[in-house]
C-alpha positions, 0 to 999 in steps of 0.5 A: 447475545446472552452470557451465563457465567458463575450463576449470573446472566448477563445481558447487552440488550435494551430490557429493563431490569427491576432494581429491587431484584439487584444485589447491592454490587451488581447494582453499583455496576448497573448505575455506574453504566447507566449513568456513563461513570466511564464512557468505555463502558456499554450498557451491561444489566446482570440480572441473579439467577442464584443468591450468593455472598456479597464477595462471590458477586465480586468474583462473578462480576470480575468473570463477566467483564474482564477476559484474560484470566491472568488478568482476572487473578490480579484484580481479583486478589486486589484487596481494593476490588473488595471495597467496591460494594455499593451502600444501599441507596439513601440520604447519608447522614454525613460530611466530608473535611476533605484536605488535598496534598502537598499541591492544591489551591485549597477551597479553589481546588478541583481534586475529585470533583466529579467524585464530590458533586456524585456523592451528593447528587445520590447520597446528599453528602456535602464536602467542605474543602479546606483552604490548606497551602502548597508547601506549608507546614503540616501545622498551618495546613492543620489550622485551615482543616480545623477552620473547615471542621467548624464550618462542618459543624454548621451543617450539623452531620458527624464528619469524616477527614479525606486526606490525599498524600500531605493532606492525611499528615494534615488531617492527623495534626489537626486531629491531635491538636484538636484533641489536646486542645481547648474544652470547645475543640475537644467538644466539637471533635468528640460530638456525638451530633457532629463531630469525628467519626471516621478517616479516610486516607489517600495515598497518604504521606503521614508515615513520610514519602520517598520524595524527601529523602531522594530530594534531600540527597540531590540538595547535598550534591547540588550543593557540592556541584555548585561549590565545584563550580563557583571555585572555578569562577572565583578567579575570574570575578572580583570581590565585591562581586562574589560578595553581592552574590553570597549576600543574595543567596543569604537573603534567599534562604533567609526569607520567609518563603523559603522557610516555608517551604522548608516547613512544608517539605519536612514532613516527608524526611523522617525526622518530620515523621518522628516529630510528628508522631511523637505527639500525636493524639488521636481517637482508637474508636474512629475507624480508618482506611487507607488506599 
């Protein structure tokens, strides 16, 4: 129940296989196996029978475990399968600021869970979750962030933002206000100890979402659709009535609720983007990545 396949042997029985003989990427898909990361997967030991490049491990690992060839070709021209090297194993200096998206119950929130209590089982990377809002603005989610880069700061490891849809335009404002900020803030973020070093964006909404201006749209004609509406009825209900009901609306989007819902939601029209960018500051020297 042997396969050979692009220099690899791939084995579905119960031998064990020396760690120390396994490239980093053949490894990750040893761990990941072994330790049910995806419970469709059995138990799968690639053992090399010839050295090669870190990308023709990719390219072997994606002929020994997917079958169609059509589907072969899309995964293997996926630029994403190319992160998917395993680190070396180890203790890693480092701690995630994560900043979730536009929903989220802050530090109660569950995104990525399993992900976080992996990565410090086997890497010892601790996550600090920031306490941001569903539907708040950009600059008030950017104070919560910048509240969990100090607690950060406490654990002394250099930081990184994981930033998930709102949560990467988040990320950013807290970057620029930090920068642009007080002696302290810039200290903190430009520590060599603890400070900044990289960025991590998910899904990210930085450069805007189609949500806003396909909402936007649909306001404009629920407007329209309402004024039709209320016309007809006009002459069907008195005075003080029709103005009791404009009073409410009026109070409605007076309240402190509805403006912050409007705050949150503005980063995604592009004039939110424009604004945000025009004054953004950030550091060229810390590296980003986007999926």
């Amino acid at each position: 129940n042997t396969q050979h396949c692009g220099g690899w042997k791939l084995s579905r029985d119960d031998e064990q296989v020396d760690d120390s003989f396994l490239t980093p990427t053949s490894l990750q898909v040893k761990r990941n196996v072994s330790s049910d990361v995806g419970e469709e997967l059995r138990k799968v030991n690639v053992t090399p029978c010839q050295e090669l490049s870190e990308q023709d491990l990719v390219d072997s690992i994606i002929d020994n475990i997917f079958f169609d060839f059509s589907e072969k070709e899309i995964i293997r021209k996926d630029p994403l399968v190319r992160f998917l090297i395993s680190n070396l194993p180890g203790q890693y200096n480092f701690t995630i600021v994560s900043a979730m998206g536009v929903i989220t119950e802050g530090k109660r929130g569950l995104e990525l869970e399993s992900s976080f209590k992996r990565l410090k089982e086997e890497r010892g990377v601790d996550t600090i979750r920031s306490d941001t809002a569903s539907v708040r603005s950009v600059e008030f989610n950017a104070s919560k962030i910048e509240e969990a880069t100090y607690a950060a700061s406490l654990i002394n490891k250099p930081f990184g933002f994981l930033g998930y849809s709102q949560g990467a335009a988040n990320s950013f404002t807290c970057e620029s206000l930090m920068r642009s900020g007080t002696p302290m803030q810039q200290a903190l973020l430009n520590s060599t100890k603890n400070g900044l070093i990289c960025r991590q964006l998910l899904f990210s909404a930085a450069n805007g979402s189609i949500h806003g201006p396909a909402t936007n749209a649909k306001i404009h004609k629920l407007f329209i659709m309402c004024e039709d509406a209320f016309k007809y009825q006009q002459g069907y209900f008195s005075r003080a009535f029709i103005s009791t009901v404009l009073d409410m609306l009026n109070q409605v989007m007076d309240s402190a609720a509805f403006h912050k819902l409007v705050g949150g939601t503005q980063c995604f029209l592009p004039e939110g983007c424009n604004a945000f960018w025009r004054e953004s500051q950030h550091f060229a020297h810390v590296p980003t990545t986007v999926m």
